[in-house]
N, C-alpha and C positions, 0 to 999 in steps of 0.2 A: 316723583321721588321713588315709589316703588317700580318705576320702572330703570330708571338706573341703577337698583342696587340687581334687579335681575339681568342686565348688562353685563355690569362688571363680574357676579357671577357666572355666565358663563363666560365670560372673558376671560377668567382664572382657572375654569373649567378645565378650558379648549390649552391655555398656557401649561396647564398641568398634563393633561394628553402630549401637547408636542415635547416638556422634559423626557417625559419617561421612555416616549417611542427616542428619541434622540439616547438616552443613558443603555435603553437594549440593543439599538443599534451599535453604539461603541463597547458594549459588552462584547458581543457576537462578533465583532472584528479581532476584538482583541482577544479572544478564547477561543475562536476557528485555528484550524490550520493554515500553515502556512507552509507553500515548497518551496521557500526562499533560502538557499544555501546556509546553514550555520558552521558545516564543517564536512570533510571526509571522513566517511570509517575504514577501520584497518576492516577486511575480509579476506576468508578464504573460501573457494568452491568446493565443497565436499566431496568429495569420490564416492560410490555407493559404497564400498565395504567399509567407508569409515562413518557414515550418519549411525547413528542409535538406533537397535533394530525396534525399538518402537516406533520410532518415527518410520521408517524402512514399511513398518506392516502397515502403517496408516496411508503413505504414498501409495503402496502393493495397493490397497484397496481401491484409491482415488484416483490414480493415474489417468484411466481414460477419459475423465471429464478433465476440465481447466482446473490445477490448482492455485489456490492462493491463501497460504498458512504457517503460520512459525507454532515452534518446539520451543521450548525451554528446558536447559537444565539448571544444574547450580551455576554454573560459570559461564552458558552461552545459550544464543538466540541462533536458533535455525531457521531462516528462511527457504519458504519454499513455492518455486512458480513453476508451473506446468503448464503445459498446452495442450491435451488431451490426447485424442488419439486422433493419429496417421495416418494414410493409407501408402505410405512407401516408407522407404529411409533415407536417408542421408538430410533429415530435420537436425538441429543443433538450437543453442541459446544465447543469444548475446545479451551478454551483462552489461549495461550503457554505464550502469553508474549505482550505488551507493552512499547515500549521505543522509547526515543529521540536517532537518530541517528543523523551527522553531518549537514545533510541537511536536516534532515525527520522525521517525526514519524513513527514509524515503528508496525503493527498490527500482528501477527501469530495465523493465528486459524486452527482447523482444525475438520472435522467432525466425529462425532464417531457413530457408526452402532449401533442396538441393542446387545444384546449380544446372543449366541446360545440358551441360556435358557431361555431368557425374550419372555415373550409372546407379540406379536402385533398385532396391527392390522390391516385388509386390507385397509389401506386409505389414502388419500396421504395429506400429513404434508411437511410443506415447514419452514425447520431449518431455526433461524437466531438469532442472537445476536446483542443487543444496548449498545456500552460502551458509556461511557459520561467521554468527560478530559477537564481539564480548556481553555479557550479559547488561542489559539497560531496563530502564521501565516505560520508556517509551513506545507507541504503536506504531507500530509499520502500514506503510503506506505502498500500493503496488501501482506499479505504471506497466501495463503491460500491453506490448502491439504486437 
């Protein structure tokens, strides 16, 4: 007799172990991220004399490493991706895409080389892009190649 009730104790045990890894595994799924499309954002790429010169001194500072960083003001999110520094020119940035995903905003850039026939020059240029989207509270997520 005292050995079936120590049975079924662990029986209830081990039952109560797999509820709960099973309730934080569906927690974790369901509170993770996700880059599954919810919608497009309106963007626009900021010219350098229109960013915020705070933001402006904070790039100035960071440029030559990889950035990856947003600004806020009252009405907008500045996004900002860089690729550090260069040793010619004719680097640029292509914007793949922008959007809301389920928990995120989601950014894809990626850098693109000269091309075999553009001339450059020897000097080091440190790429970077400013988008600007309406103010949210969600985090941004960078995709960067």
């Amino acid at each position: 007799m005292q050995r079936n009730k120590k049975v079924m104790l662990y029986a209830a045990i081990i039952l109560i172990i797999i509820v709960a890894l099973a309730v934080i595994l569906i927690s974790c799924k369901i509170t993770g991220t996700s880059s599954t499309k919810v919608a497009d954002l309106d963007y626009t790429v900021v010219e350098d004399q229109d960013v915020p010169t705070e933001l402006m001194k904070i790039i100035d500072e960071k440029k030559q490493n990889s950035l990856r960083l947003t600004y806020s003001t009252k009405d907008y999110i500045y996004i900002v991706a860089g690729y550090g520094t260069q040793l010619t020119s004719g680097y640029s940035i292509r914007l793949n895409e922008v959007y809301l995903g389920q928990n995120a905003i989601y950014v894809d850039t990626n850098l693109v080389g000269p091309t075999k026939s553009e001339e450059v020059n020897k000097a080091e240029t440190y790429p970077y892009i400013v988008i600007k989207i309406e103010k949210r509270d969600d985090p941004v997520v960078f995709n960067i190649s």
